[in-house]
N, C-alpha and C positions, 0 to 999 in steps of 0.2 A: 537933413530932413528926417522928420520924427517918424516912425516906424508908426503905422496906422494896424491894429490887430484885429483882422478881420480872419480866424480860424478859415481852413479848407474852402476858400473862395471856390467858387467854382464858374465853370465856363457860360455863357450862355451865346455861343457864337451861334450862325446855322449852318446845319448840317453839308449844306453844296458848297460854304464858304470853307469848310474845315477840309470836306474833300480837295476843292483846289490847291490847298496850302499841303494837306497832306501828300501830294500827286508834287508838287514842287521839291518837298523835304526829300523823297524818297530820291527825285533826280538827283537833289544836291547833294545827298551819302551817294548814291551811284560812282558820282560824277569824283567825290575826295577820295573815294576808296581807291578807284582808279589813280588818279593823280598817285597817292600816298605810295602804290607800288614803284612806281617810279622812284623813288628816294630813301624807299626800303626795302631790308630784305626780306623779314618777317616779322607779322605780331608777336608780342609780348605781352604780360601782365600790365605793366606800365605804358605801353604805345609800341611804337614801330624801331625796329630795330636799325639806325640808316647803315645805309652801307658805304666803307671808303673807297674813293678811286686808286686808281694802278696806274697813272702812268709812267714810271719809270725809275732809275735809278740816279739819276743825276740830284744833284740839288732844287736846280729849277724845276725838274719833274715833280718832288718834292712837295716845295713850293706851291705850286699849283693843286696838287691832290687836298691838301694840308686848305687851302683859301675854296676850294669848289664844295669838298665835305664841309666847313664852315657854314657855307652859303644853303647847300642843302639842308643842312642839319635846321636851321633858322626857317626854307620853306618848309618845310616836313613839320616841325613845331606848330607853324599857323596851321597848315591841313590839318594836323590833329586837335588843335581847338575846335575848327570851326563844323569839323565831323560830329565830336562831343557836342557842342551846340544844336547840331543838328538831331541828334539822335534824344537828347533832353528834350527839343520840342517836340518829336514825335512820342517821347513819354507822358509829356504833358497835356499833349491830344488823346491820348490813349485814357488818362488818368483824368479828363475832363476839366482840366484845369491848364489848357493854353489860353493866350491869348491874354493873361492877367498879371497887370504889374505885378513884381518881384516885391516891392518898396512897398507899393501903398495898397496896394489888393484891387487898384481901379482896373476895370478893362483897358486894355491898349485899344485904338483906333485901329478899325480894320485895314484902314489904307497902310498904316504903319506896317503891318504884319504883311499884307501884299508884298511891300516893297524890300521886306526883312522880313521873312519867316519865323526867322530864333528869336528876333526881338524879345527882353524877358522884363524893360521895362517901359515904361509909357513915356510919351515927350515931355515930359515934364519932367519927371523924375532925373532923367538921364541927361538932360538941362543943366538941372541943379547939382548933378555928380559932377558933370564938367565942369561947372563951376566953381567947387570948389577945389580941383588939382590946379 
């Protein structure tokens, strides 16, 4: 899909609809920051630092330290995309410019953004990306 250049789009959502979304975004960093402790030990520059399990000295102990830190290490990954996403679309509200495809510069449909907040592009757009993988 051909890249449409439309310089500094900007937003024109209303004001009660951006608060709701914004009243949302703030739960959903709330709610990963939380989560994310759980699977780390501390920030970093780059993300979260996870942390590995103890159980034991045997093999199997091992074993399992080795398969659960794996597993963490992969949920901890998602929480910190989807924290990133979240705090971009609170940039993007801040900087007047949510709510507008990434791709073509169209407004997203507000229902879309209800139902996905970070959304960055429109049903169309993000249509055509999956169509092409």
């Amino acid at each position: 899909m051909p890249k449409v250049s439309v310089p500094n789009a900007k937003s024109n959502l209303p004001k009660e609809f951006l608060e709701t979304i914004k009243k949302k975004l703030f739960d959903d960093k709330a709610r990963l920051e939380k989560e994310l402790t759980k699977f780390s030990k501390k920030e970093t520059a780059e993300g979260a630092e996870s942390t590995f399990p103890n159980y034991g000295d045997t093999e199997e102990d091992n074993a399992h330290e080795v398969a659960d830190y794996e597993a963490n290490l992969s949920i901890g990954n998602d929480l910190e995309k989807s924290l990133r996403d979240v705090k971009s679309a609170l940039k993007k509200i801040e900087n007047n410019e949510y709510g507008i495809c990434k791709y073509c510069h169209k407004p997203i449909e507000q229902k879309r953004l209800l139902a996905r907040p970070t959304s960055s592009a429109c049903i169309e757009c993000k249509k055509a990306i999956i169509q092409e993988v």
